[in-house]
Structure formats: C-alpha cells, structure tokens
Phi, psi and omega in degrees: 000359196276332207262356187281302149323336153281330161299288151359269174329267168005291183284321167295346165264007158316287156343288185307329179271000181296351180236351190252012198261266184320346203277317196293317135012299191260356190230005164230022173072049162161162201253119217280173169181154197255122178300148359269137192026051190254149164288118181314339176309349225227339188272298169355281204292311198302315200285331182306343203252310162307279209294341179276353183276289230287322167340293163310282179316329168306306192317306188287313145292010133313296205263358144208062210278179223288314212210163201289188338273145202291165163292118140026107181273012183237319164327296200284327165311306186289329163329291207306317175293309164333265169341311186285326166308298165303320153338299189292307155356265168284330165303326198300327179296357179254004169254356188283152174287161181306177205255353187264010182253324184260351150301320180308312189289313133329311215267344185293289182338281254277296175319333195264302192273008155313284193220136198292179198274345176285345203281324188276294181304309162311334160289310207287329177298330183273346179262348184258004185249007205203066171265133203279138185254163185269136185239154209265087211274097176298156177092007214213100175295309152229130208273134157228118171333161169289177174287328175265014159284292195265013162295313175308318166309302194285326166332290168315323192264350179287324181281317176252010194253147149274045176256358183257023186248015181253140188239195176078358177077030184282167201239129167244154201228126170241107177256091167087212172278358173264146122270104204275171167215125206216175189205157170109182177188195196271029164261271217287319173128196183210150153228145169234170173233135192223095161271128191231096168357285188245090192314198182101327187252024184316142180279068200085233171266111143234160184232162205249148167271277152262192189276337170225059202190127189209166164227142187227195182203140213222140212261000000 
C-alpha cells in the first residue's frame, strides 16, 4: 500500500502543477525545460499518466493475484479507490483552462512587479520619441530595421530607461501610438507588455497593468 500511496501523492501533485508549473513560468518570464531542451509542461501530464498506469496495474493484481494467500479485501478496495482517484485526475485535466491562461496570469504579476506602471510608461515615451526608421525599399511589401537600428534603440533606452531592469532579451515595437515591449519568438509564442496611447483598444485576452498598460500573450 506505501507505493500505492506514493503513487497517489505523485499524481496529485501532478494535477496540481498543470496550473501552478505556467503560472511561476509566467512570474520568472520564461519558459522553463528539463534538459535536453524538453518543455517542463510535459513532466505533468507523463507523471500523472505513469502514476494511473502504475495504479492500475497494483489494482488489478490485487484482484487476481498470481498465488495464495489472496489479498486483503480492504487492500483491494482502497487500490481501487486509488486508482479511480488518478483516473479522475487526469480526466479532470481536460477541463482545466489552457496551460497559457495561467502562464498569462504569471506573467501579469511579473509585469505590475518588475516595474512600476510610470517606469513602463516612461520607456514607451523614450521609444516613440526616438523612432527607428523604416526605408521604403521599392518591390519589398514589407521593411524592417536592421539589427544594428535595434540593437542600438535598445542600447539607448537601457541607458536611459528602466528597460535595463528587464531581463530576458526583451524587444521593443512602437505600433502607431502603442508600444509593445515583448519576449518570445515563433517557437514558444510572444508575450507583451503594451503601453496604449489610447485606452480602449486592448487586444484580445489581455489583463491590465494599469488603466493604460494591459499584457496579453500571442501564439
């Protein structure tokens, strides 16, 4: 019954991290992995699923084991319940919100305590007053600065900014009268920080920093 119990454990703190794994995730900025490179997301669902196979299989020997003397009939119950718990378990996981909605939620802290909401506004004010320009290349649909415009941009706003209390390699976009300030790339997905001229036009699933500061997360 120890390993049954231990299995038991196993899966329930399993459970428990499919929402509490993205949310710290999102409250240190990044996306954790277990070497080599495997996404920590991934150790949740294996162990929860490992511990209802080993259940199971206790369970079932109980109930027919190989040789006398039979088991305990309070044994095979409490197996049994064991099992049906990790079962409920892991069905339960298919009801749970994405695993990027409690990362979201992380990553909302991480933004309010990083940096106050004038420190994010004081960056997005030094990027719209300092804009890198784009050159209008014909036959080219769309123009992007060079790496050394925005290496340079970020150089700047690190000297003169709270943009050097950001960690993580972040990036800045002056969209219009917005400024993202963003992480990620096209494997993993992007998080912003969005300082907004005008509220009101917020983007999708986003949560507020301030009243003109909302952060979302984007595939």
């Amino acid at each position: 019954m120890k390993k049954n119990i231990a299995w038991t454990v196993a899966a329930v703190a399993a459970f428990a991290s499919f929402m509490v794994l993205p949310y710290l995730e999102g409250r240190s900025n990044d996306w954790w992995v277990i070497p080599p490179l495997i996404p920590a997301d991934l150790l949740p669902p294996l162990v929860l699923l490992i511990s209802c196979i080993a259940l199971l299989a206790s369970w079932l020997r109980s109930l027919f084991p190989p040789a006398q003397p039979t088991p305990d009939k309070r044994h095979r119950v409490a197996k049994g319940l064991l099992f049906l718990l990790s079962a409920l378990l892991l069905g339960g996981t298919f009801f749970l919100p994405a695993p990027a909605q409690f990362f979201h939620r992380g990553f909302n802290v991480y933004a309010r305590t990083v940096l106050t909401p004038e420190e994010w506004r004081q960056i997005a004010r030094y990027a719209q007053a300092h804009p890198i320009p784009v050159k209008d290349t014909p036959g080219v649909a769309t123009n992007s600065p060079s790496e050394d415009e925005i290496e340079a941009l970020h150089a700047a706003l690190r000297s003169e900014t709270p943009f050097r209390k950001l960690d993580r390699h972040p990036r800045i976009w002056v969209d219009g009268e917005n400024t993202d300030i963003y992480w990620g790339g096209a494997l993993v997905g992007h998080r912003y920080v969005v300082v907004m001229a005008h509220p009101g036009g917020e983007k999708g699933d986003t949560r507020f920093v301030a009243e003109d500061i909302v952060t979302y997360i984007d595939d």
